[in-house]
N, C-alpha and C positions, 0 to 999 in steps of 0.2 A: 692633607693626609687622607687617604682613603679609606672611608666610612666603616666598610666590614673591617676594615682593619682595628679602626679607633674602638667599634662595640666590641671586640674579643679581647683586645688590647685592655677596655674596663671589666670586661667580666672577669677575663683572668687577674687581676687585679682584686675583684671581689671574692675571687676564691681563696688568695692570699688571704687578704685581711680575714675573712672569716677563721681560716683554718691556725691565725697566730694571734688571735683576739679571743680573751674570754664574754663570755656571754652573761652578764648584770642580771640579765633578767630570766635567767633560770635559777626554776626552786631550788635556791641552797641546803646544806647540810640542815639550817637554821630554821625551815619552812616546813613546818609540820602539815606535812600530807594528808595525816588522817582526815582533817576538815572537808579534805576532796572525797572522803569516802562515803556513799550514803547505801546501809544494808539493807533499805527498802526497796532497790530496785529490784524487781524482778518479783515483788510478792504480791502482784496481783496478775490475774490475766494469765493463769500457767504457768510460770514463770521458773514457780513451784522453790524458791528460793527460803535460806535458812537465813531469817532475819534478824536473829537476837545474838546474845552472847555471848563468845566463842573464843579464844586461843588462836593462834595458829595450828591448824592438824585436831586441835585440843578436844577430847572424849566427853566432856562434861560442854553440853550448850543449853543453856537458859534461853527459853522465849513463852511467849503464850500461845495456845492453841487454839483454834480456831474450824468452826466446824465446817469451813467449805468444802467444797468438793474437789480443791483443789490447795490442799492442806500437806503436799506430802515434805514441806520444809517445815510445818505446826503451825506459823503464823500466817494470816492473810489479810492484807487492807482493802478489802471488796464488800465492807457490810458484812459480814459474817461474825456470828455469837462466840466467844471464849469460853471453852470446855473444860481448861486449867493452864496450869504453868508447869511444865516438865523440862527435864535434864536431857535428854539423849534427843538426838535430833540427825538428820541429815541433810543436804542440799542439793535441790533442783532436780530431784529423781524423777523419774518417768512412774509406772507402777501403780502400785497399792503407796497410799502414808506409809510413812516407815517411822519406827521408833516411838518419838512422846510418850514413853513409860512413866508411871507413878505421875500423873499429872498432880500439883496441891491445887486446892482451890478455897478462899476465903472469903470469906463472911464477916459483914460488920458485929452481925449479932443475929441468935436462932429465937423466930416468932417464940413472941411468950417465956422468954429467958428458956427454952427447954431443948436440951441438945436434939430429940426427936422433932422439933420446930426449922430444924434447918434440913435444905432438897440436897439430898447425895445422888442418885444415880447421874450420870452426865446427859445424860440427851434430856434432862427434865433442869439441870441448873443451869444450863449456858446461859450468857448474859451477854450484852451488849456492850460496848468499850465507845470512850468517845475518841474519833480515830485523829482530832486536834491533840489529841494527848500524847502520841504514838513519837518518841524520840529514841532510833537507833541508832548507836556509834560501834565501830569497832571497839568489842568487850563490855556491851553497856545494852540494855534495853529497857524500853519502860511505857508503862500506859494506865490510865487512869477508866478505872469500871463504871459500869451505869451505877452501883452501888457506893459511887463515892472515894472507893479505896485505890491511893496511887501505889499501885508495884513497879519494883524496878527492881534489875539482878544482872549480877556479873560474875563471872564464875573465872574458877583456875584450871589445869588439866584432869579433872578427874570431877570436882566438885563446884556445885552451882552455889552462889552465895545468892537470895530472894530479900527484897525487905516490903512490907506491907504497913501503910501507915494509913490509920484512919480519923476521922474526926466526926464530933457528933454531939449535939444540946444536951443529947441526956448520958450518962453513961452505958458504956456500951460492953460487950461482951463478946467477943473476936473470936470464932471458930475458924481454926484453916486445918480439912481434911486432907487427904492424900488415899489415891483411889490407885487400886491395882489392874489396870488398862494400860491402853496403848493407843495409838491413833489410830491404827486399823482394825481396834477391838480384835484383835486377832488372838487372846490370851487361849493357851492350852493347860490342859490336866490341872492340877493345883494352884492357886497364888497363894500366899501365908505373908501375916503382917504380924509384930512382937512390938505392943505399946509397954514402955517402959512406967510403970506409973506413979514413981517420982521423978524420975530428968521427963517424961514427955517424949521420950528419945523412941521414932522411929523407926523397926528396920526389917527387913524382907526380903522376897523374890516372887520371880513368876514366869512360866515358858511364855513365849511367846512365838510367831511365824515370821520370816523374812518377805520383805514389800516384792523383793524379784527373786525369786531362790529357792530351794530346796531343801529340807530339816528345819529344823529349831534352835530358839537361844534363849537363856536365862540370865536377865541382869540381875543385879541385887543394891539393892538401896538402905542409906542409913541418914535419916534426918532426924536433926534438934533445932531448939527452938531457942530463942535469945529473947525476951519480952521487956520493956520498961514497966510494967504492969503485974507480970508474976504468972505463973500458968493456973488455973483454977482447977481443970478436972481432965483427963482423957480417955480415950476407949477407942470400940471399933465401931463399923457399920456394918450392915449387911442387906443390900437391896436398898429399901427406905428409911428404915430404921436404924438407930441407934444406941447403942448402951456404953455409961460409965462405970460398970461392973464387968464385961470381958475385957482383957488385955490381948488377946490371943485369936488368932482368924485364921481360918485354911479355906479359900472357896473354892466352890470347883469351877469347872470351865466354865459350863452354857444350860439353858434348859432352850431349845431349839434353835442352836446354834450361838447365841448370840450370849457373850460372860456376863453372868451374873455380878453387877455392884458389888464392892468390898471393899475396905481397906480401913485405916482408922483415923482419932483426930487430935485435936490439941485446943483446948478453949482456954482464953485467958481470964482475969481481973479484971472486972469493969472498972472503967475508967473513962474521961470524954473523949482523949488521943491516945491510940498507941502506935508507936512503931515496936515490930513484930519484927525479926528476921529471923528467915527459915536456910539453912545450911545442911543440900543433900549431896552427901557422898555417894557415887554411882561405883557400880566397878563389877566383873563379868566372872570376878572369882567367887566370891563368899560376902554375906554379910558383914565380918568382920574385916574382910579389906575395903569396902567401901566406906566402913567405921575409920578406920586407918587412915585413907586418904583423905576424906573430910579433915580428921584431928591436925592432919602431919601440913598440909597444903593453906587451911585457913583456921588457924588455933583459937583466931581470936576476936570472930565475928565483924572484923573492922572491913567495912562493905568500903571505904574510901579506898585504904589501901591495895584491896584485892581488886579494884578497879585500876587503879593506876598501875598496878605492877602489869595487868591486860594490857591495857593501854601500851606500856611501854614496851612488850612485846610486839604487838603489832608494829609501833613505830620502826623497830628495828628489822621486822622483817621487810618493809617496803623502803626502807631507805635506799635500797641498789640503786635506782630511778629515780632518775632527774628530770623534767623537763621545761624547754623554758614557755612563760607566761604571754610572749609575746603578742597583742593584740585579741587572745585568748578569751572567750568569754568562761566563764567559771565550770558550767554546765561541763563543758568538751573536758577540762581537767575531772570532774565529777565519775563522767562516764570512764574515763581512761583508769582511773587510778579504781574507783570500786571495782571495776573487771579483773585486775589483778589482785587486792583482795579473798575477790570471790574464788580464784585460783586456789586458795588456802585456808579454806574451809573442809573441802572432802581434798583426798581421802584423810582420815582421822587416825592419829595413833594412837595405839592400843598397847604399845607397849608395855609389860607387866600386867597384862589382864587378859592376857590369852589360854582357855581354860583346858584346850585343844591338845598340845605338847606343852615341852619343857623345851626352852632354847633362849641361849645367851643370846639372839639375833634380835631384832626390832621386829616389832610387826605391825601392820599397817593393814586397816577395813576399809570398808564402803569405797568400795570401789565400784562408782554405776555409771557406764560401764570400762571397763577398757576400750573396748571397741570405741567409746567417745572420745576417752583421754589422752589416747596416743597422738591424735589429730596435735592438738598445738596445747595444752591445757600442762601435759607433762616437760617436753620442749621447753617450753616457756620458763617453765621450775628451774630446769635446768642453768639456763640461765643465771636466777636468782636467787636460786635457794638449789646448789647441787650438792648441800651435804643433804638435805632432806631426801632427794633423789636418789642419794645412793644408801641411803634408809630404807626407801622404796623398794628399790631395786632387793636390796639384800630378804625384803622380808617376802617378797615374791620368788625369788631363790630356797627360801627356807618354809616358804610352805610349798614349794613343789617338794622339795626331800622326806615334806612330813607327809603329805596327801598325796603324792605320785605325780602332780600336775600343775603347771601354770594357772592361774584364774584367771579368768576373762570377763568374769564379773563378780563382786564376791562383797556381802555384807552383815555384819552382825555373825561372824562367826559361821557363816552359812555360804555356800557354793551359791553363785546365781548361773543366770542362765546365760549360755554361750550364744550370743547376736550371728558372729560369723565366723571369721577365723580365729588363729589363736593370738592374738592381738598385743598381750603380752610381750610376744617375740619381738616386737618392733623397739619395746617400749626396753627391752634391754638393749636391742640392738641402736639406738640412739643414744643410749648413757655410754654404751661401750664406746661406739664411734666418737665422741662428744667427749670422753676420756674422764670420765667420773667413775670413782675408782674407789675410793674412801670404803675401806673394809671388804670391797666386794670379791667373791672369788669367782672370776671369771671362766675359770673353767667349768666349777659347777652350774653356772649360768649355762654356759655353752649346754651343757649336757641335758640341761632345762628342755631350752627352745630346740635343741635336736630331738628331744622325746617326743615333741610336739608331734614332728613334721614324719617322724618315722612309726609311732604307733598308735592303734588306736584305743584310747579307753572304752569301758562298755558303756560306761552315761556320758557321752557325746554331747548330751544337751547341756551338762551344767561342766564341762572340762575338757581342754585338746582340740580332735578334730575327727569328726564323722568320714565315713566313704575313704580312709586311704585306699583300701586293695582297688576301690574302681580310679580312685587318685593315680596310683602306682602300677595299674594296668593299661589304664585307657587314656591316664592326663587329664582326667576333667572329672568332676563331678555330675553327675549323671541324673537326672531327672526320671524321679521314680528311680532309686536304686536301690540295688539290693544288698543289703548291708546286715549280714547275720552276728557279726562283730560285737558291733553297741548299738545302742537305740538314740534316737532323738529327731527331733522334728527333720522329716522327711523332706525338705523344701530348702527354697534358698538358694539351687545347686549353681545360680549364675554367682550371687554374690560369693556364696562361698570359694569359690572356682580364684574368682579375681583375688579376695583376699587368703587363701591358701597361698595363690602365686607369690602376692607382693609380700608373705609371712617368711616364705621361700626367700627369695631375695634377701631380706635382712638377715636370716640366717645365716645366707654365703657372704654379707661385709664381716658378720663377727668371724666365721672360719677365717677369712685371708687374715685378717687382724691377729688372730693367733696364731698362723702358720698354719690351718692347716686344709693344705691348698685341693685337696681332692675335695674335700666334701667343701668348699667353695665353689668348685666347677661343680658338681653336681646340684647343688642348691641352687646357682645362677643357671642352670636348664630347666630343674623344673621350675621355675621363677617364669619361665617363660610357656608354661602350658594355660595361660589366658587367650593364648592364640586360637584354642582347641575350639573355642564355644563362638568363635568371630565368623558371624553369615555373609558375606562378602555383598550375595544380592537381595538381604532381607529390607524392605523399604518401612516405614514410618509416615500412618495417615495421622491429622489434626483434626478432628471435628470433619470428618471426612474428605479432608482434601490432603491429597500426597506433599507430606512437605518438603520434598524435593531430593531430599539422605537418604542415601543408601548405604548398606555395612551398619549392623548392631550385631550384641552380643544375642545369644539365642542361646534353649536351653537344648540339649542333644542328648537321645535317649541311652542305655545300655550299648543297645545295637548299632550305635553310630548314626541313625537316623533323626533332622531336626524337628524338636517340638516347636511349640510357636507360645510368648508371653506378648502381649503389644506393649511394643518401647514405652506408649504412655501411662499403663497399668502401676500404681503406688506412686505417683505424682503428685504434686501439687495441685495438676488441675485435673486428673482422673475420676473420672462423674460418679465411678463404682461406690465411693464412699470408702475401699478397703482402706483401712490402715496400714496392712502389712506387716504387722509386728508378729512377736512370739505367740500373743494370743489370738490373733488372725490373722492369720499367714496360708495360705493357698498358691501361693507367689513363688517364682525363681529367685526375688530380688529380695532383700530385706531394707525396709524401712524406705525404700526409695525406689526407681524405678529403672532400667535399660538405660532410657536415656541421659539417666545420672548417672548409672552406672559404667558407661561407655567410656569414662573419662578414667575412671579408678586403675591405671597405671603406672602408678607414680615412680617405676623406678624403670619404665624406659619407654617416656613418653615419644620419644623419638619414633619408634616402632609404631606407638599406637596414631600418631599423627599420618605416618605414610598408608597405614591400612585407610584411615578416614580421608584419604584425599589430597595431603600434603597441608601447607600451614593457612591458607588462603580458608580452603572446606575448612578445618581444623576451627578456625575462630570463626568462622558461621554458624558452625554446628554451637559453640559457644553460647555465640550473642543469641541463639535461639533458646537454648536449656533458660538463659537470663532474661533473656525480654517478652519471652511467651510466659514466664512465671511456672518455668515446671522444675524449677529448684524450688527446695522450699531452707530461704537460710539461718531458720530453727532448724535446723537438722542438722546433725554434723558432716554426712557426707559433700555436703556442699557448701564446705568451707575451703578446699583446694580448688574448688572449680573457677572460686573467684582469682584463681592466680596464677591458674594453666595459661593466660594467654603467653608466659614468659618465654613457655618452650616451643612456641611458635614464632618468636621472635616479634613481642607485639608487648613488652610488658608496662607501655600504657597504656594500655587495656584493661590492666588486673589494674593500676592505679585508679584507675575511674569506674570500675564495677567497688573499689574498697571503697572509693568516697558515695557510691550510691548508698550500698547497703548501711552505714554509720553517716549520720545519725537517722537517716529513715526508719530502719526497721532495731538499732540498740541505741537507746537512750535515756537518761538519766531520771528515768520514773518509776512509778510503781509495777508499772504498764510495759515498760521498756524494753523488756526481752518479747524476741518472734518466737521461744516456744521455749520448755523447761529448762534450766540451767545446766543439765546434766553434769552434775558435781563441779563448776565451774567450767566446763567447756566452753560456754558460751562467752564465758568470762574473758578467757585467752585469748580468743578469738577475737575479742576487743582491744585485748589489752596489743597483741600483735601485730594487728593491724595497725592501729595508730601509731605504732610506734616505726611502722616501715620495714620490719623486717617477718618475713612470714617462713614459716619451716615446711620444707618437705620432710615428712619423721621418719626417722632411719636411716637417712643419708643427709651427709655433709653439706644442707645447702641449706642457706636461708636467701627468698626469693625479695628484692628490692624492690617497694614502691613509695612514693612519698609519703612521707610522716607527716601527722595532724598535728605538728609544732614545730618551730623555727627550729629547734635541735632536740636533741634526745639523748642522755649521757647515762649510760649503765654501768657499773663498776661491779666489777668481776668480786665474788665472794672470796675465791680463793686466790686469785695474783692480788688482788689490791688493785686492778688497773681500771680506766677507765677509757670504756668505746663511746665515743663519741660519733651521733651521727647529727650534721649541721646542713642546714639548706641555705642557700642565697636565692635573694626574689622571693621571699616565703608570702604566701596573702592567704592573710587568716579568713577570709572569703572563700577559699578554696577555690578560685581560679585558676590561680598558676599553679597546676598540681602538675604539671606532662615535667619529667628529668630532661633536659636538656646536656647535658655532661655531669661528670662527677670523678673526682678527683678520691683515693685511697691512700693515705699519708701523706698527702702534697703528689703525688704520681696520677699520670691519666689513667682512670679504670672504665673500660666499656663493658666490662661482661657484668649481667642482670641477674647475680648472684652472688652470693658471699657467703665462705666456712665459719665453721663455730672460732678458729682463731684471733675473729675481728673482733672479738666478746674475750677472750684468753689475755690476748696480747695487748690489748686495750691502743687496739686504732681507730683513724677518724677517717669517716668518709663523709665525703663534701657535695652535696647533689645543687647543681646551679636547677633552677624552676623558671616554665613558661608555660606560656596559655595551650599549646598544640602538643601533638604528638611529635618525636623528632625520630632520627635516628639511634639517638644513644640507646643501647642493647639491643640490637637488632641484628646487629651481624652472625653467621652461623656461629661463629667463633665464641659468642656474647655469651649462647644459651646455656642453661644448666647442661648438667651431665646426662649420658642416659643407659643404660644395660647395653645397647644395644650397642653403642659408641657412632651410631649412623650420622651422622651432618644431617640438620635439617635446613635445608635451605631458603632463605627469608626473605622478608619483603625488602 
């Protein structure tokens, strides 16, 4: 028998059996996930993640706070002192700390039995935690103070349940205050505190500043106390001191900037042990609704039950995902499944506590930023949770009707700041394409992201889109423009340029989708003014030496004439030190550079391949962005970069830059993220990755590379079905990572792409694995789609 014959003859063979065999050793329905979760990663090192707590989405997060300088998720495991324990929190923001309002903090007992014996201000009590004590689970956190006292707290949606338990030779005397701050100390005009002084009960407000944002917000707080012991005395604070004779505190802001201490306390019944729990209801209407949602959510201080009902929320939001264990070491499950997790923490709902309007719709915060989430973090949602998504979706709908405009960043009740385009658009235009539907009215959507693209608001920096009339005149964003319209940072004009285009585009799938075909064609034109800013003969030096590329984007003034940014300016390896961001920005490019920027096309790469050279330049230009390290893959624009090779016709390429970057630079530590989580960005981008299927957002495509497991089974929320994707030859070595063929329901499939209805319809694609690169999706015919519809012709 001849040999090539007999090897096809077994592999097909092995494509059968796999594709009509179940798989033993993937986590069953029975195989609780959670164990793979660990919400330490990412809290140290920048990571800037929210490690305690939390719900899914859920309002109310419990953790401790921690004074580093890199706090803006409250906790930190890097050595850093504990400032308190607060309710309100965020995850993986860039910024200022955001949140950690009404931090408590406890006390075994005040010098000398005298409540003026114990340190109120916070930059004077932090204390040191032993960080062997430090156990976080999904809906659970806890740690043990240099003072002896173990805390641990689980919370519902709206309400943190805290317990404090201490022990002690002599009896003891348990103070636990409650200070009117925030993590960025950022309190305005008043805070007021009302001690109840028979319950002990409690309750207040105070302004505060948004971490990325513009205006103010006011939470309100209502805590009681549960004691085995009995409460002895209460009162307020003020600076250093304290009294059991006022009930009642108004402070004001600052005396040179900086809020003056306040807030009040709760001492109990000496005795040698107590367990204490404290139970605070948060909520952004009123005193009395945070009174409310405490009573109505956890009536009856039972800290077990309020844990496991967490608990079994979570279990049920990660149950879609399946995969198998094969050969696996624990770590790789760890990293995969916390990532998705982390997906569903921000953004937070707020439902019923929006103080803004009135509206039967959902509404949904912390959003930092869009510009992050649209990448793969919302995609992903989709996926697994597309009723949440079309919650999303609806309350992004329903605050442009109330405020005039989409957000593109938006937290604590407060507009943030617009990164580029209006990014939002994408982020409908993906639910629509994707056919998530649940309540949403599409047309007022439409009517959303068409206000985007055709007017301009006057605050540009916190909403929409800056420069239309030079957009709408000249096609490009214009460096140094003149914009009497609206204000907002003057710069950017390359990135914004690209993502106007690619905002453009999504716009025209949702028109075709509704019928309505003229402003389709019109939106798929200007979709294509990224061309305007493309130097044909501008070249790119390295450390002075020409690196051989020619054609980058440039920035071009009013007059049509070009300015000059160097391609490597906001890199990764650019000596200037700029950052590039909103608050140092002098740059064309946000957050990144030209030559990151060069690639952001995403919806007709085809075009941008033939301007750069065809597909050969094309994945040079590539491996250069990647192996010279001027991506930087903390940052979200260079998470598509790792999987453009596909539209060159090379999508083992994007297979083997996925397996560089995981586990090198995301891994299952503290330490484990390359740079802040940006409300799980990071996350999905884990979670995506491993799992083989990566999205281009706003169009129809998920891009194929091998999965970090022998299979991977998603079951659709809404059919009930289950996509299955299975490898043969899988080596949990990650050697045979190159697709060698792959079969789509038992059928040959070569194109190096797949629609959202292999996730709908719940089919199975079968990828046979080898050591090399092969042919399989290489042919023109293979590659994604692209605006342009041009063939790109392949190796």
């Amino acid at each position: 028998m001849n040999c090539s014959f007999l090897v096809a003859l077994l592999q097909a063979l092995s494509v059968v059996w796999a594709v009509n065999s179940s798989d033993p050793s993937i986590i069953d329905d029975y195989d609780d996930v959670l164990q793979y979760v660990n919400p330490l990663i990412g809290s140290a090192n920048g990571g800037n993640v929210f490690a305690g707590a939390s719900l899914p989405y859920g309002m109310a997060k419990a953790v401790a706070d921690t004074d580093s300088e890199s706090n803006q998720g409250g906790f930190t495991l890097d050595g850093s002192k504990i400032t308190g324990f607060s309710s309100l929190h965020d995850s993986g923001t860039g910024g200022s700390p955001s949140l950690g309002n009404f931090p408590l903090f406890p006390y075994v007992s005040c010098k000398d039995d005298e409540v003026n014996g114990c340190v109120y201000p916070k930059k004077e009590r932090k204390t040191s935690y032993d960080p062997g004590s430090v156990v976080a689970e999904p809906g659970y956190f806890a740690l043990t103070m240099s003072s002896g006292i173990q805390v641990d707290m689980t919370t519902s949606q709206h309400t943190s349940l805290f317990r404090f338990r201490t022990s002690s030779k002599e009896p003891s005397s348990p103070l636990i205050l409650l200070d009117l701050t925030d993590l960025s100390d950022s309190r305005q005009d008043n805070g007021s505190i009302h001690v109840d002084a028979t319950t002990g009960r409690l309750a207040g407000n105070a302004r505060f500043l948004p971490s990325f944002g513009s205006g103010s917000y006011v939470p309100y707080f209502c805590a009681d106390f549960e004691s085995d012991a009995g409460m002895r005395d209460n009162g307020i604070f003020v600076n250093s001191r304290a009294s059991t004779n006022v009930k009642n505190l108004t402070v004001s802001r600052s005396i040179n900037g900086y809020p003056l201490p306040g807030g009040g306390f709760v001492r109990f019944n000496p005795q040698t042990t107590h367990t204490i729990k404290a139970r605070v209801g948060v909520s952004f209407i009123s005193t009395d609704q945070a009174c409310r949602n405490a009573e109505n959510e956890i009536p009856t201080f039972d800290f077990d039950a309020v844990r496991s009902a967490a608990v079994e929320q979570w279990r049920k939001k990660l149950a879609p995902i399946r995969v198998s264990k094969t050969g696996i070491n624990s770590s790789v499950l760890t990293n995969f499944y916390s990532g998705i997790y982390r997906t569903m923490i921000n953004p937070q709902d707020y439902t019923g506590e929006n103080p803004l309007w009135k509206s039967s719709e959902p509404y949904f915060d912390s959003f930092y930023c869009i510009w992050d989430l649209f990448r793969s973090q919302l995609p992903f949602l989709t996926l697994v949770d597309p009723s949440t998504v079309a919650k999303i979706v609806r309350s992004l709908i329903d605050t442009q009707q109330h405020l005039g405009w989409l957000p593109d960043c938006r937290m604590s009740f407060c507009k943030g700041f617009t990164q580029g385009g209006s990014n939002a658009d994408v982020v409908l235009a993906d639910a629509f394409l994707k056919g998530v539907s649940e309540g949403i009215d599409w047309e007022a959507g439409y009517a959303a992201v068409k206000k985007d693209a055709e007017e301009e608001p006057y605050d540009w920096s916190n909403e929409g889109r800056g420069g239309l009339e030079s957009w709408k005149s000249l096609n490009y964003i214009p460096v140094e423009d003149f914009d009497y319209i609206g204000f907002g940072t003057m710069t950017r004009s390359i990135s914004r340029t690209l993502e106007y285009s690619y905002n453009d585009f999504t716009i025209s799938q949702m028109a075709r989708g509704l019928k309505k075909t003229g402003d389709a064609e019109k939106y798929e034109g200007t979709s294509r003014f990224w061309r305007n800013l493309f130097r044909a003969d501008q070249t790119s030096f390295l450390s002075g030496t020409d690196t051989g590329f020619k054609g980058f984007f440039q920035p071009k003034y009013l007059n049509g004439t070009w300015g000059f940014q160097d391609p490597i300016t906001c890199s990764n390896i650019d000596t200037s030190g700029r950052s590039c961001s909103l608050q140092n920005n002098a740059a064309e490019t946000f957050e990144s550079s030209i030559w990151e920027y060069q690639f952001f096309v995403p919806h007709d790469m085809a075009a941008l391949i033939t301007l750069l050279g065809g597909p050969s330049q094309f994945v040079r230009r590539l491996d250069f962005l990647h192996d010279k390290g001027i991506t930087y893959i903390g940052n979200e624009p260079a998470f598509l970069t790792v999987f453009q090779y596909h539209y060159a016709g090379r999508p083992g390429k994007s297979t083997s830059r996925a397996h560089f970057y995981i586990p090198r630079f995301f891994d299952p530590s503290p330490t484990g993220l390359p740079g802040n989580d940006d409300s799980g960005a990071m996350g999905s981008f884990v979670a995506m990755t491993m799992m083989g299927l990566f999205p281009n957002p706003g169009q129809n495509v998920y891009l194929i590379t091998t999965p970090f497991f022998e299979s991977v089974r998603i079951t659709s929320p809404v059919t009930g079905r289950n996509a299955t994707i299975r490898t043969v030859n899988f080596d949990p070595s990650y050697q045979n990572i190159y697709i060698q063929s792959a079969t789509l329901d038992g059928k040959s499939y070569t194109k190096n792409w797949i629609g959202h209805d292999f996730f709908t319809q719940g089919r199975e694609l079968v990828l046979v694995l080898g050591r090399n690169e092969s042919q399989w999706g290489t042919g023109a015919q293979d590659i994604p789609p692209s605006l342009s519809g041009a063939e790109v012709s392949t190796f």
